[in-house]
N, CA, C and O atoms as CSV, one atom per row, in Angstrom:
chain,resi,resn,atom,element,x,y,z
A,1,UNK,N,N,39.270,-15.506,7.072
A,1,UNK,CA,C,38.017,-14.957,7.534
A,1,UNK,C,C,37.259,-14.370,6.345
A,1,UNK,O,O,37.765,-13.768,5.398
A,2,UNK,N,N,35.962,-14.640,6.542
A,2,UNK,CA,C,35.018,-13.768,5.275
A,2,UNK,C,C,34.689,-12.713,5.405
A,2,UNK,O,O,34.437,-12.387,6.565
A,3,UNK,N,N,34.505,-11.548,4.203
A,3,UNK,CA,C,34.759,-10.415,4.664
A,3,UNK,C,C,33.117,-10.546,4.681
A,3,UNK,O,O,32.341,-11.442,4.347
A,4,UNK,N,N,32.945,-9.097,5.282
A,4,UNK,CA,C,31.380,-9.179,5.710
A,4,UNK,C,C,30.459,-8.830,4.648
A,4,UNK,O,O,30.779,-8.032,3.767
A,5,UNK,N,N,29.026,-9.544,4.711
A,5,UNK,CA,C,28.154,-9.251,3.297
A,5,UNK,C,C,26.835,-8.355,3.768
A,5,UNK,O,O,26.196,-8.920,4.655
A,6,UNK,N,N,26.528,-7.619,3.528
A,6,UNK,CA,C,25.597,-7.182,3.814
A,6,UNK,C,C,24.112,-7.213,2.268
A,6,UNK,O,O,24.182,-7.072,1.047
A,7,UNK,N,N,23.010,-7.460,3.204
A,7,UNK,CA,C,21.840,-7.573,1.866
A,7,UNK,C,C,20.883,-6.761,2.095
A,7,UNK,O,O,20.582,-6.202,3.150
A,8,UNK,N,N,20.296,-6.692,0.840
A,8,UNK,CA,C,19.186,-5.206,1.092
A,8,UNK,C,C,17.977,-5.900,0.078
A,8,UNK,O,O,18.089,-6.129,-1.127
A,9,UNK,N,N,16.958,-6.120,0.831
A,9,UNK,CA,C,15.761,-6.605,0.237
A,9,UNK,C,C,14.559,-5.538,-0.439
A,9,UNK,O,O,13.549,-5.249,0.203
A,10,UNK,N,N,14.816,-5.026,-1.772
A,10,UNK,CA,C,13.996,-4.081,-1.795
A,10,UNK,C,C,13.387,-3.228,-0.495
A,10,UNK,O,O,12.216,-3.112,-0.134
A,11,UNK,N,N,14.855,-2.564,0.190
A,11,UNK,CA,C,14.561,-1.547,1.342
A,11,UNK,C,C,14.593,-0.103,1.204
A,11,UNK,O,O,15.402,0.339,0.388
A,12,UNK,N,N,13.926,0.650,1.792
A,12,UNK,CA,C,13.751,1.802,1.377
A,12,UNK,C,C,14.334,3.051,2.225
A,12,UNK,O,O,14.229,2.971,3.448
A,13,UNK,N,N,15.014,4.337,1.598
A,13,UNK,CA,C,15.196,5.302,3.004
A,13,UNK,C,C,14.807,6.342,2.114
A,13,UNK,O,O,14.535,6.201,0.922
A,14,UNK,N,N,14.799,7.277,2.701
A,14,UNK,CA,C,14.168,8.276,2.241
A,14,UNK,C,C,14.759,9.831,2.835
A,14,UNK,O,O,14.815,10.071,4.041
A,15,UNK,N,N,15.115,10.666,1.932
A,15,UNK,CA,C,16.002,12.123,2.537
A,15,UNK,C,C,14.758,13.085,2.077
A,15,UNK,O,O,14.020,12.853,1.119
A,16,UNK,N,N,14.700,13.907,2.719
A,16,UNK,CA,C,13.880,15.413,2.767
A,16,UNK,C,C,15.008,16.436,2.828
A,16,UNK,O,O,16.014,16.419,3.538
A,17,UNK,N,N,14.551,17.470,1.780
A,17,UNK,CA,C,15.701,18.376,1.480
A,17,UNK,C,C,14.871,20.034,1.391
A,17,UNK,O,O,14.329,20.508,0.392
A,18,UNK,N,N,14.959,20.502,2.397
A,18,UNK,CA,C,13.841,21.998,2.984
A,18,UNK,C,C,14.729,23.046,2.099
A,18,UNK,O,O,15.740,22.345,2.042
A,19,UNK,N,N,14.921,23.694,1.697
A,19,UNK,CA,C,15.422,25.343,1.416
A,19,UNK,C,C,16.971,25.475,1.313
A,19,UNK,O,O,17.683,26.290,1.900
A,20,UNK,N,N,17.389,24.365,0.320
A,20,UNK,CA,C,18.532,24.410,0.163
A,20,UNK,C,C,19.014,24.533,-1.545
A,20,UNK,O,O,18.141,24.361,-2.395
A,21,UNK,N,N,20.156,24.776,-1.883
A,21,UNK,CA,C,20.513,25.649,-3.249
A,21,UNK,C,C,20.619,26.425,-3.511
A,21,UNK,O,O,21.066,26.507,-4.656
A,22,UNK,N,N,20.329,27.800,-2.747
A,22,UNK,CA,C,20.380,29.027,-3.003
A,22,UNK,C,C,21.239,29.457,-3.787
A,22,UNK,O,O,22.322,29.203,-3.260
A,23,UNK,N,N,21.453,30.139,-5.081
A,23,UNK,CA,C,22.281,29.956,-5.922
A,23,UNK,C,C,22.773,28.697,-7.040
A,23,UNK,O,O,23.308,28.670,-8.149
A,24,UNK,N,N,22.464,28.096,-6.446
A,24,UNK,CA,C,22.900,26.697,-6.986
A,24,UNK,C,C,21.954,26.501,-8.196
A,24,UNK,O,O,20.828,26.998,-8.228
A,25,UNK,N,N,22.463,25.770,-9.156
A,25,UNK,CA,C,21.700,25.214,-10.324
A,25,UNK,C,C,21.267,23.840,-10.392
A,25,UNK,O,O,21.877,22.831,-10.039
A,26,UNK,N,N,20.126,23.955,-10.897
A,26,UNK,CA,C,19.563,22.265,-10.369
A,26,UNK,C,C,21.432,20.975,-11.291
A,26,UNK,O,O,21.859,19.949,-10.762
A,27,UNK,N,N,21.846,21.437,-12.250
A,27,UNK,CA,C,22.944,20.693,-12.805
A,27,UNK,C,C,24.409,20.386,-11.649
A,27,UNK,O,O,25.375,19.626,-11.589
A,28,UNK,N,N,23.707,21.704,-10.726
A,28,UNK,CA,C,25.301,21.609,-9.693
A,28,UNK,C,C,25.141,20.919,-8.341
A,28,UNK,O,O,26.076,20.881,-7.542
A,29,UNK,N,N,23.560,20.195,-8.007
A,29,UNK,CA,C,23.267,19.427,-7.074
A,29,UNK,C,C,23.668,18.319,-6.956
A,29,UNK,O,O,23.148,17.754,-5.994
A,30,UNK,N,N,24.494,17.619,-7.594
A,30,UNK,CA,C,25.182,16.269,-7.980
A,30,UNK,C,C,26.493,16.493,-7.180
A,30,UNK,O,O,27.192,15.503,-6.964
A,31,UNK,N,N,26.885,17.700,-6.723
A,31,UNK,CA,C,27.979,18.100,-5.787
A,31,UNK,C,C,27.062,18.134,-4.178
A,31,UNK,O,O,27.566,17.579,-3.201
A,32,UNK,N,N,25.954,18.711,-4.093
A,32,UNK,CA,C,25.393,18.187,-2.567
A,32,UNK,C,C,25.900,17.304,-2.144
A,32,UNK,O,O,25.648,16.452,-2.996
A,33,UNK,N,N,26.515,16.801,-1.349
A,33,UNK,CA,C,26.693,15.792,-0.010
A,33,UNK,C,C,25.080,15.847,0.693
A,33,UNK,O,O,24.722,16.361,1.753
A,34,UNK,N,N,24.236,15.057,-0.412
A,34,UNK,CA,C,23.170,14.583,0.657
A,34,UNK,C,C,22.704,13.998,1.929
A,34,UNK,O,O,21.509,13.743,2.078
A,35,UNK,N,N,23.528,13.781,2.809
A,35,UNK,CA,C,23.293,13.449,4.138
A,35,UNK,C,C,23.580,14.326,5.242
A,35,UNK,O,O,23.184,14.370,6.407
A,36,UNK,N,N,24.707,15.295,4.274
A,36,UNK,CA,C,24.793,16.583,5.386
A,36,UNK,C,C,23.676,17.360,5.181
A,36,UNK,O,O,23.150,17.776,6.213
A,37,UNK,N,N,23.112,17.707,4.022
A,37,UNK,CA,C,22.070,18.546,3.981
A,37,UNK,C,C,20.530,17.886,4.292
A,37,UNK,O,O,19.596,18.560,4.726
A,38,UNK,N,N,20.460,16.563,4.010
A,38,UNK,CA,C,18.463,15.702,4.677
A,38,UNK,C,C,18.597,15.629,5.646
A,38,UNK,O,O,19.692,15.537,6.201
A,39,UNK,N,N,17.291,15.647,6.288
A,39,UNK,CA,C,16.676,15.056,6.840
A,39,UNK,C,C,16.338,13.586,6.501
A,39,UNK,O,O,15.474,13.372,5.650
A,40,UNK,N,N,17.085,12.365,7.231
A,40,UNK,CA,C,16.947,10.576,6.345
A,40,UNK,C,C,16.303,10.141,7.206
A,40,UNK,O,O,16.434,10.474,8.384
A,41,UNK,N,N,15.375,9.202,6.722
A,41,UNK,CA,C,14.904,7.881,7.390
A,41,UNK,C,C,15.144,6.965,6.788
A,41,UNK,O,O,14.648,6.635,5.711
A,42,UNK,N,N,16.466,6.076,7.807
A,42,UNK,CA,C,16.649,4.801,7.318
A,42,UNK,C,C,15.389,3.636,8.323
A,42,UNK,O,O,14.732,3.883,9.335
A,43,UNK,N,N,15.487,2.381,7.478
A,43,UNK,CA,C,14.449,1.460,8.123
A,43,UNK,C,C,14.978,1.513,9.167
A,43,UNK,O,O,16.070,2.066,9.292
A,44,UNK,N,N,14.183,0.817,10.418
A,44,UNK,CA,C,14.094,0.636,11.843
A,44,UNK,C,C,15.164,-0.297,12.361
A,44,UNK,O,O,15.951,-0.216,13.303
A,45,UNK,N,N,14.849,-1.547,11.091
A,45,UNK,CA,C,15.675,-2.766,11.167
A,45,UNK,C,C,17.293,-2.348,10.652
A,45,UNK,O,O,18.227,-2.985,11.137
A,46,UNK,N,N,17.509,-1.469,9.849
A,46,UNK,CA,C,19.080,-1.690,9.827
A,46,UNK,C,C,20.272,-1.188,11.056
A,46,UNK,O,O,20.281,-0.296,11.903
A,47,UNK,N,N,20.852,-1.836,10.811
A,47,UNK,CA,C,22.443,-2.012,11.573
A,47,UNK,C,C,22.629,-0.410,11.486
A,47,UNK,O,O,21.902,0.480,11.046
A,48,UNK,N,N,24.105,-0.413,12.180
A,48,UNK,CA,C,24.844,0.654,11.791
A,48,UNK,C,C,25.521,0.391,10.345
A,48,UNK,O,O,25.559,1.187,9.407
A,49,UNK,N,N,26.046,-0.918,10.395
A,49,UNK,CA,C,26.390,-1.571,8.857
A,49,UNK,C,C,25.865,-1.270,7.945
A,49,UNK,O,O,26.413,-0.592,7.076
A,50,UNK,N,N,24.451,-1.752,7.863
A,50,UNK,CA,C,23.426,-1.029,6.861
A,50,UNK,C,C,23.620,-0.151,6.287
A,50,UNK,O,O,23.856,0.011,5.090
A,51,UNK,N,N,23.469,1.034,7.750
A,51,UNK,CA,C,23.344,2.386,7.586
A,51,UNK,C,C,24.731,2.704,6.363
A,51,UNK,O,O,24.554,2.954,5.171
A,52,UNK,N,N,25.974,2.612,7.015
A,52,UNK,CA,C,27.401,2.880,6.362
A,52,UNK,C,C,27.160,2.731,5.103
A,52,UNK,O,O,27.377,3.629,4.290
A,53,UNK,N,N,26.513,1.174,4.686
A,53,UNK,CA,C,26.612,0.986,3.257
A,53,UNK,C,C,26.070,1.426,2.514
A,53,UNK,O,O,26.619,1.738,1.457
A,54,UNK,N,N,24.787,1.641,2.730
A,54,UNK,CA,C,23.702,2.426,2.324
A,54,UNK,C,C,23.716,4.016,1.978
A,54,UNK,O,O,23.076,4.665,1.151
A,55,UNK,N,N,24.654,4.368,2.892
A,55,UNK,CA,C,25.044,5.570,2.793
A,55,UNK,C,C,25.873,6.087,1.752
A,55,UNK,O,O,25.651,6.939,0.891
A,56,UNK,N,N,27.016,5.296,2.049
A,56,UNK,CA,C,28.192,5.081,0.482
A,56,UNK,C,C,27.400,4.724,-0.306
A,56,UNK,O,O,26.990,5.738,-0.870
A,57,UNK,N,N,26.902,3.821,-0.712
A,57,UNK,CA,C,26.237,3.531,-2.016
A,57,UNK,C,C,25.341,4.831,-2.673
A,57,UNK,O,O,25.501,5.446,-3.727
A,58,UNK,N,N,24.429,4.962,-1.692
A,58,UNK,CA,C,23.772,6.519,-2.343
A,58,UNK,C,C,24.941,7.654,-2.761
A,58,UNK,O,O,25.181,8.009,-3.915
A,59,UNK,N,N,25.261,7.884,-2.180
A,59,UNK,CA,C,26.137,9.207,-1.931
A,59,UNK,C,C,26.752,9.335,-3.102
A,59,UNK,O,O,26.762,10.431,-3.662
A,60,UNK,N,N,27.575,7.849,-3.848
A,60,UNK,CA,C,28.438,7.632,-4.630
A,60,UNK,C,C,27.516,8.199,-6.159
A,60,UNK,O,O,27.778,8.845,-7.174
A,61,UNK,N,N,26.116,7.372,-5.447
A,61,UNK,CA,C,25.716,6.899,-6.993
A,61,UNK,C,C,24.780,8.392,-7.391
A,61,UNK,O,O,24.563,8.738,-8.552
A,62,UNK,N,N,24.398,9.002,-6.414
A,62,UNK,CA,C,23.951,10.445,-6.632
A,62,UNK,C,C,25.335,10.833,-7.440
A,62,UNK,O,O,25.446,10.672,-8.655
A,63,UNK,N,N,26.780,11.578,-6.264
A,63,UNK,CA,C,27.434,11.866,-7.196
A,63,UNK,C,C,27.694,11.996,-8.670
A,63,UNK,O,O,27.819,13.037,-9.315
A,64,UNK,N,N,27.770,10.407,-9.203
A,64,UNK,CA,C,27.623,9.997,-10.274
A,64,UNK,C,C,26.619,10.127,-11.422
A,64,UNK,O,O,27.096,10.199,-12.554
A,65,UNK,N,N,25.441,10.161,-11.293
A,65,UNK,CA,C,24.243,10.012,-11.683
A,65,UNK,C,C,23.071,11.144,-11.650
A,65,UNK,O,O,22.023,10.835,-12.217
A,66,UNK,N,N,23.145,12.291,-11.104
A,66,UNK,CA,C,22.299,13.387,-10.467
A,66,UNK,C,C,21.969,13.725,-11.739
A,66,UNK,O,O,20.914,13.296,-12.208
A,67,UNK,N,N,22.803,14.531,-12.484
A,67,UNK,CA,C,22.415,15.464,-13.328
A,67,UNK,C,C,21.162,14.578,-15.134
A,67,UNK,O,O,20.668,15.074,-16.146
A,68,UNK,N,N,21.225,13.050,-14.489
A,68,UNK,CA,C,20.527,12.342,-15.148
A,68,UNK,C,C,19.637,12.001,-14.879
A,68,UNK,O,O,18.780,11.784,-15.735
A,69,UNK,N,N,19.368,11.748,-13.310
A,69,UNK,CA,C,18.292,11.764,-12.900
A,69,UNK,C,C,17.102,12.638,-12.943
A,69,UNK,O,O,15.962,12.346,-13.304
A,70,UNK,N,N,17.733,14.158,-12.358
A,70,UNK,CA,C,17.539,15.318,-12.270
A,70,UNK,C,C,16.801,15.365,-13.779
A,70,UNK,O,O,15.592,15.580,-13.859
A,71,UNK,N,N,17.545,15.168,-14.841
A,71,UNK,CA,C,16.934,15.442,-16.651
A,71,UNK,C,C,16.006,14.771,-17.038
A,71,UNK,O,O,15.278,15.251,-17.908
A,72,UNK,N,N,15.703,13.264,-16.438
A,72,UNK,CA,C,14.637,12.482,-16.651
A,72,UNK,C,C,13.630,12.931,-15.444
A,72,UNK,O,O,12.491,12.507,-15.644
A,73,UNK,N,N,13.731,13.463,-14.595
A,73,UNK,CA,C,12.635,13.829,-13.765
A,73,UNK,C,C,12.098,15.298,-14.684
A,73,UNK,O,O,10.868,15.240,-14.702
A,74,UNK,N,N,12.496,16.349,-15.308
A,74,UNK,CA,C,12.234,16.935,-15.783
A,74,UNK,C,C,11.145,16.487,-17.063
A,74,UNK,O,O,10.016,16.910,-17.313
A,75,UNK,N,N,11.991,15.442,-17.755
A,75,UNK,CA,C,11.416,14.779,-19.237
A,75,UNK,C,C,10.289,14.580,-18.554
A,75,UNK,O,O,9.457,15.331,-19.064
A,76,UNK,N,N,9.647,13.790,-17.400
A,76,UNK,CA,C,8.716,13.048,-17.227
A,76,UNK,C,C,7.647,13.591,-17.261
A,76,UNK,O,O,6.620,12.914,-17.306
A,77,UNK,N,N,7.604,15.593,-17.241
A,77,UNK,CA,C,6.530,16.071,-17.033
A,77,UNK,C,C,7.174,17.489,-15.339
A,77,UNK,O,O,7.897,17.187,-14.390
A,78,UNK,N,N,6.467,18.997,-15.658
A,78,UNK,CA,C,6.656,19.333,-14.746
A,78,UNK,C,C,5.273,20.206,-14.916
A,78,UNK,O,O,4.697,20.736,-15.867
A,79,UNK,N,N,4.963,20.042,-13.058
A,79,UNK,CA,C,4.286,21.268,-13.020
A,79,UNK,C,C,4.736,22.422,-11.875
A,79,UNK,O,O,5.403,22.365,-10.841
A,80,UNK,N,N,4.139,23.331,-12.480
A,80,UNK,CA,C,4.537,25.045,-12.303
A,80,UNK,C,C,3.335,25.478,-11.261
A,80,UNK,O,O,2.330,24.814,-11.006
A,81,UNK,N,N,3.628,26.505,-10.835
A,81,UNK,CA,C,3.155,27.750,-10.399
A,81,UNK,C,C,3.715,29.385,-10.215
A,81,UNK,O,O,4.778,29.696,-9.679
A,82,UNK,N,N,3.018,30.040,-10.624
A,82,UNK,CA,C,3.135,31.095,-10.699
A,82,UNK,C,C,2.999,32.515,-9.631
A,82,UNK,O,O,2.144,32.626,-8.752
A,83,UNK,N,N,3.784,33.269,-9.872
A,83,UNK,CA,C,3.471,34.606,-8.614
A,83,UNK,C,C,1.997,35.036,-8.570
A,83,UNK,O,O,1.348,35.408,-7.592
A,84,UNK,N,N,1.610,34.898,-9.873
A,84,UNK,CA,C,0.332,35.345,-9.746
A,84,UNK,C,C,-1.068,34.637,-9.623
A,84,UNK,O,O,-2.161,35.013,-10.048
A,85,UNK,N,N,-0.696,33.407,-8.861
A,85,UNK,CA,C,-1.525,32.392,-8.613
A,85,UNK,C,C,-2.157,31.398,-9.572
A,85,UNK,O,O,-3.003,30.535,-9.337
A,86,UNK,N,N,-1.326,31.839,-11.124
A,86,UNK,CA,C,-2.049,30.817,-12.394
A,86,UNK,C,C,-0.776,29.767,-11.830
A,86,UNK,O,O,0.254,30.045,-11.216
A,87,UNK,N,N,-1.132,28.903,-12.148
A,87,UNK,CA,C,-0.718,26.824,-12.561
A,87,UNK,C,C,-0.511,26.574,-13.630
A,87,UNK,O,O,-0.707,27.258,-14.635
A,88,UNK,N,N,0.041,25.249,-13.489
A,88,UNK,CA,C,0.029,23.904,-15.217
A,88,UNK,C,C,0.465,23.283,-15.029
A,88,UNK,O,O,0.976,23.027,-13.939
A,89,UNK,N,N,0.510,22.568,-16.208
A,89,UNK,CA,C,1.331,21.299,-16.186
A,89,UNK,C,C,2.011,21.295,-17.796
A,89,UNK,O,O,1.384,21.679,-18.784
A,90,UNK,N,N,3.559,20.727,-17.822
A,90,UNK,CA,C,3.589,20.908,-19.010
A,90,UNK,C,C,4.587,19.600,-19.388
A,90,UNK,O,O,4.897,18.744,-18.558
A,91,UNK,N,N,5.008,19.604,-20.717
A,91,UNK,CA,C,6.041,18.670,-20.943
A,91,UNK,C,C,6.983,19.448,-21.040
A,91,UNK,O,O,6.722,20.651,-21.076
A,92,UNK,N,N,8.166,19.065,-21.102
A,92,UNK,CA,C,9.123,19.764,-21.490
A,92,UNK,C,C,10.278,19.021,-22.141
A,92,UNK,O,O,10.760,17.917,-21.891
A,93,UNK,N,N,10.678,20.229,-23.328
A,93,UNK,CA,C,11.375,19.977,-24.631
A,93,UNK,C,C,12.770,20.259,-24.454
A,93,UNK,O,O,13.100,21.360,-24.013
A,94,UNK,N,N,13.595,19.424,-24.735
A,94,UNK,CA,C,15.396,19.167,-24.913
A,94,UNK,C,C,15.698,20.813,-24.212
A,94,UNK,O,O,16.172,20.985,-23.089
A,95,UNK,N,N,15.378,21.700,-24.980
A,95,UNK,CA,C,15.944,23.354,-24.832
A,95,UNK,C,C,15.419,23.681,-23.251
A,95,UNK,O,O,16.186,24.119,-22.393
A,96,UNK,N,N,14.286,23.455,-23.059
A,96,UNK,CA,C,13.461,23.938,-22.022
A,96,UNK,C,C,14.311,23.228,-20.789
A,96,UNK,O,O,14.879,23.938,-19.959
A,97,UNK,N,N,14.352,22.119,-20.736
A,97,UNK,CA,C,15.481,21.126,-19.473
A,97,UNK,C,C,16.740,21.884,-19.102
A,97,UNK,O,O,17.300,22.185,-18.047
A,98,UNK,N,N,17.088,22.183,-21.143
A,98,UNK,CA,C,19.005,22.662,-20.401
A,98,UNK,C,C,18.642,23.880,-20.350
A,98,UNK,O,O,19.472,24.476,-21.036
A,99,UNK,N,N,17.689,24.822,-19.836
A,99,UNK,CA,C,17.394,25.582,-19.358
A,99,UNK,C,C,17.116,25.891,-17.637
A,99,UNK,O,O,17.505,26.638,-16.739
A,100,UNK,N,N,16.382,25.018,-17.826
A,100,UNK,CA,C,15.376,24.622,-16.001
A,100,UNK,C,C,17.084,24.372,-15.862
A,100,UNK,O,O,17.533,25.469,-15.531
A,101,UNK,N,N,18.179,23.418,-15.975
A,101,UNK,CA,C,19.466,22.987,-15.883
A,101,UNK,C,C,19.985,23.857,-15.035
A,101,UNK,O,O,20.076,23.885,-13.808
A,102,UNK,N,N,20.389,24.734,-16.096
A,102,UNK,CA,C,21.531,26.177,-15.783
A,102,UNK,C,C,21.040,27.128,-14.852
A,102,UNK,O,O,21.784,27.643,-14.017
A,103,UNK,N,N,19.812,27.396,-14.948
A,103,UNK,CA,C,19.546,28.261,-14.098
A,103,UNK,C,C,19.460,28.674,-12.625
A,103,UNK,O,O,18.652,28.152,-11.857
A,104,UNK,N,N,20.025,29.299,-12.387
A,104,UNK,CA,C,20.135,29.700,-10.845
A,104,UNK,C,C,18.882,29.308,-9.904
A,104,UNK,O,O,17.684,29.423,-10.166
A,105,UNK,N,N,19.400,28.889,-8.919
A,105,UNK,CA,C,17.813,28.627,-7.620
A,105,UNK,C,C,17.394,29.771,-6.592
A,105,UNK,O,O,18.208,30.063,-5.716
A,106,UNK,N,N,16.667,30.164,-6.625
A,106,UNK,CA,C,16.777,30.763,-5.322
A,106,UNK,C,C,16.596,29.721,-3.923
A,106,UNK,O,O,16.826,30.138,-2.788
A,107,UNK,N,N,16.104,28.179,-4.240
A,107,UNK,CA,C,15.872,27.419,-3.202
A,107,UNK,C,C,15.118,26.080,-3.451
A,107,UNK,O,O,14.140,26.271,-4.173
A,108,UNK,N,N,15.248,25.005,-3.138
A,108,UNK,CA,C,15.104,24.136,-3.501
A,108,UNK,C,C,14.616,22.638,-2.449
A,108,UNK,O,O,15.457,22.004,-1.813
A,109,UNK,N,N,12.935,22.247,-2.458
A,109,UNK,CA,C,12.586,21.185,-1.129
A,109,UNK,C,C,12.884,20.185,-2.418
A,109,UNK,O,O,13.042,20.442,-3.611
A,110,UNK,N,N,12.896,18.914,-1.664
A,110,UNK,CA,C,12.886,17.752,-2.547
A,110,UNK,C,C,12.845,16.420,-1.548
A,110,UNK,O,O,13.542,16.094,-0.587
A,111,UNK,N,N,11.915,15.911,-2.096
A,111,UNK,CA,C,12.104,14.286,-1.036
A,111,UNK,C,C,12.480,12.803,-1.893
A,111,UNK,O,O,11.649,12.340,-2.675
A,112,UNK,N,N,13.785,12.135,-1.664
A,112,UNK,CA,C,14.577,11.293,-2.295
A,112,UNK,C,C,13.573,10.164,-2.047
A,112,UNK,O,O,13.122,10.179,-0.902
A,113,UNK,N,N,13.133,9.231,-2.805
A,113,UNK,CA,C,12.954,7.587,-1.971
A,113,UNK,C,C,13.766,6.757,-2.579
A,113,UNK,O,O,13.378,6.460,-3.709
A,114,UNK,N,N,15.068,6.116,-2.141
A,114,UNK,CA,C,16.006,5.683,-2.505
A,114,UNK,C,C,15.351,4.023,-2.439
A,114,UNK,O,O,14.494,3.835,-1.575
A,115,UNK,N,N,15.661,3.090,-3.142
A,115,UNK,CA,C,15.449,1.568,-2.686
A,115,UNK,C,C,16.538,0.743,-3.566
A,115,UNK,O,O,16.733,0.803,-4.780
A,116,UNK,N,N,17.143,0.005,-2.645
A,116,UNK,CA,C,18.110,-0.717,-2.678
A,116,UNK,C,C,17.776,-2.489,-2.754
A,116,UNK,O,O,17.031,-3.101,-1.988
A,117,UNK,N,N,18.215,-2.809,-3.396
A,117,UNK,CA,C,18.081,-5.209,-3.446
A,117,UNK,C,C,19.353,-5.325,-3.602
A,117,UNK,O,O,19.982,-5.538,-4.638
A,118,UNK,N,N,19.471,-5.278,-3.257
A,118,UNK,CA,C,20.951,-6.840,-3.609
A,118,UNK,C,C,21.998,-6.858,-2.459
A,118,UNK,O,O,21.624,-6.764,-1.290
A,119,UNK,N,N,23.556,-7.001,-2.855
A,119,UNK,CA,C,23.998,-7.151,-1.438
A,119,UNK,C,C,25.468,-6.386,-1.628
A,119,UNK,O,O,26.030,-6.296,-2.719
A,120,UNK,N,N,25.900,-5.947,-0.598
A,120,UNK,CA,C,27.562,-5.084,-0.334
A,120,UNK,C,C,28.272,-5.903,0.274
A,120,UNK,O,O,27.915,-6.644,1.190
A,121,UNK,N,N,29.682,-5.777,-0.375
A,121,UNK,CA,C,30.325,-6.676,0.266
A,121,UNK,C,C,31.699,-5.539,0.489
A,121,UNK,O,O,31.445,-4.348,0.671
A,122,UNK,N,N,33.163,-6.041,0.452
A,122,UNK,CA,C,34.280,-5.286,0.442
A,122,UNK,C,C,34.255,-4.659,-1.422
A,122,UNK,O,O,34.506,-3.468,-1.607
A,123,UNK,N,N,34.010,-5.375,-2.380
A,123,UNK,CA,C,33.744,-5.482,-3.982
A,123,UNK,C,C,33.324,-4.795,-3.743
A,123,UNK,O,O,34.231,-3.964,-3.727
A,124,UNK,N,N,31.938,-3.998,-3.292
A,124,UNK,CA,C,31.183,-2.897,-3.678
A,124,UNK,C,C,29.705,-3.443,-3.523
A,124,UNK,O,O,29.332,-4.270,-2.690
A,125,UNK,N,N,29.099,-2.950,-4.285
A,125,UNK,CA,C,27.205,-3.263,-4.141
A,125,UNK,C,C,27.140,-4.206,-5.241
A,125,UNK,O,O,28.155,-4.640,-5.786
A,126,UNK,N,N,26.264,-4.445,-5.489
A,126,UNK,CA,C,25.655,-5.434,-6.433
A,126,UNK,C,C,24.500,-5.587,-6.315
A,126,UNK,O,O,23.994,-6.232,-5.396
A,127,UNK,N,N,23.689,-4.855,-7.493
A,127,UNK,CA,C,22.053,-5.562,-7.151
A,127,UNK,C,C,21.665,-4.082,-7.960
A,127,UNK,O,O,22.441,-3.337,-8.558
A,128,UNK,N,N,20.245,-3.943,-7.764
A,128,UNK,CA,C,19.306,-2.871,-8.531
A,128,UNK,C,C,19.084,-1.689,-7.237
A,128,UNK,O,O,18.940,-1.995,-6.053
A,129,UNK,N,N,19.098,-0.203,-7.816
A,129,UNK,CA,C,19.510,0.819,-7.051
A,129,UNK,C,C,18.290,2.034,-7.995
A,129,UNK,O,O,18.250,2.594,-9.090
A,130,UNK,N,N,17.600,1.960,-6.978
A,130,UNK,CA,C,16.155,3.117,-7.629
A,130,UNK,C,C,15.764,4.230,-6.900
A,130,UNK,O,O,15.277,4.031,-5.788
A,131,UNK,N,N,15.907,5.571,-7.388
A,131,UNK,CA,C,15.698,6.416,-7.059
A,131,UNK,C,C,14.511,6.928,-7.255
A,131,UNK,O,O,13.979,6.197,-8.090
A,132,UNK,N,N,13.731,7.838,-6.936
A,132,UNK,CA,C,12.639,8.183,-7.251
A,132,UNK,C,C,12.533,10.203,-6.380
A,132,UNK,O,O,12.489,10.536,-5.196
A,133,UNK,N,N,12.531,10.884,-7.408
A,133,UNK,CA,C,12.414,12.132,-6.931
A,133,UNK,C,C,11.110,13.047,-6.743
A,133,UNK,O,O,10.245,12.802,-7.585
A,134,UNK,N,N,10.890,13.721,-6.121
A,134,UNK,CA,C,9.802,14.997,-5.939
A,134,UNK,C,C,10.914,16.222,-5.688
A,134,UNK,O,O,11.674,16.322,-4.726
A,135,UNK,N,N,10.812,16.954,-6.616
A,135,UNK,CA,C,11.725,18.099,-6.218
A,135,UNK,C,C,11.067,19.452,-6.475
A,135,UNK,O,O,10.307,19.308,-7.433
A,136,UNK,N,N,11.051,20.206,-6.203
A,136,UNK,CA,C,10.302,21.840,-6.160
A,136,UNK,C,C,11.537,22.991,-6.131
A,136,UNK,O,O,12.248,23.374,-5.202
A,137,UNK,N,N,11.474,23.409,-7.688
A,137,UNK,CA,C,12.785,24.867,-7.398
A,137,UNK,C,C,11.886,26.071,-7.641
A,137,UNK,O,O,10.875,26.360,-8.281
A,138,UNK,N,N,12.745,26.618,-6.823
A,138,UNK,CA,C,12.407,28.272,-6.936
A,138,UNK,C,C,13.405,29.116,-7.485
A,138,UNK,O,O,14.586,29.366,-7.240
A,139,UNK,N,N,12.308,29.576,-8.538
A,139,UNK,CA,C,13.290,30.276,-9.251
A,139,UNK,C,C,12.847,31.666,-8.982
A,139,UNK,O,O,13.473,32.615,-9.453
């Protein structure tokens, strides 16, 4: 018998993450179990299969991968606000990251858009796996 294949056509789900981290450092979110803590929308069209694989696959590859993601979402540019109603926008430099890093949260929204191509089998996944973050800490 063949074991079962599942395929993912550039599909998309997406987690919402409200007021969570308290304490936590944006470096120690790679330990979240993201599905206990989002809010997900998987597509309409997937299985429960889907769902399973889709699930493992993220879960794993967050595990794995967070605190890199997390550092290139930083590199890319952040903007701020302030208690006292000033703004910006800034870049930010090697020191400034392993800073934003370490530092304690008081709380943390963020919305994942995960998109998945290729296909799962018993082997594992295979194919291209893209994350894309919006995240907001409070410090």
């Amino acid at each position: 018998m063949t074991p079962p294949r599942v395929t993912f056509n550039d599909e998309e789900l997406t987690l919402t993450l409200t007021g969570v981290g308290a304490g936590w450092t944006f470096e120690q979110l790679g330990h979240l179990s993201l599905f206990d803590e989002a809010q997900v929308h998987f597509p309409t069209s997937w299985s429960e299969f889907h769902i399973k694989i889709a699930t493992q696959v993220v879960q794993s590859t967050w595990r794995l991968r967070s605190t890199t993601y997390l550092e290139q979402s930083l590199q890319a540019g952040i903007a701020y606000s302030l208690a006292d109603g000033g703004s910006g926008q800034m870049s930010a430099d090697t020191e400034l990251i392993q800073h934003l890093m370490r530092r304690p949260l008081v709380g943390m929204d963020g919305v994942f858009s995960v998109k998945l191509n290729g296909e799962a089998s018993a082997h594992g996944f295979t194919g291209d796996f893209y994350i894309g973050l919006g995240i907001r800490g409070h410090f």
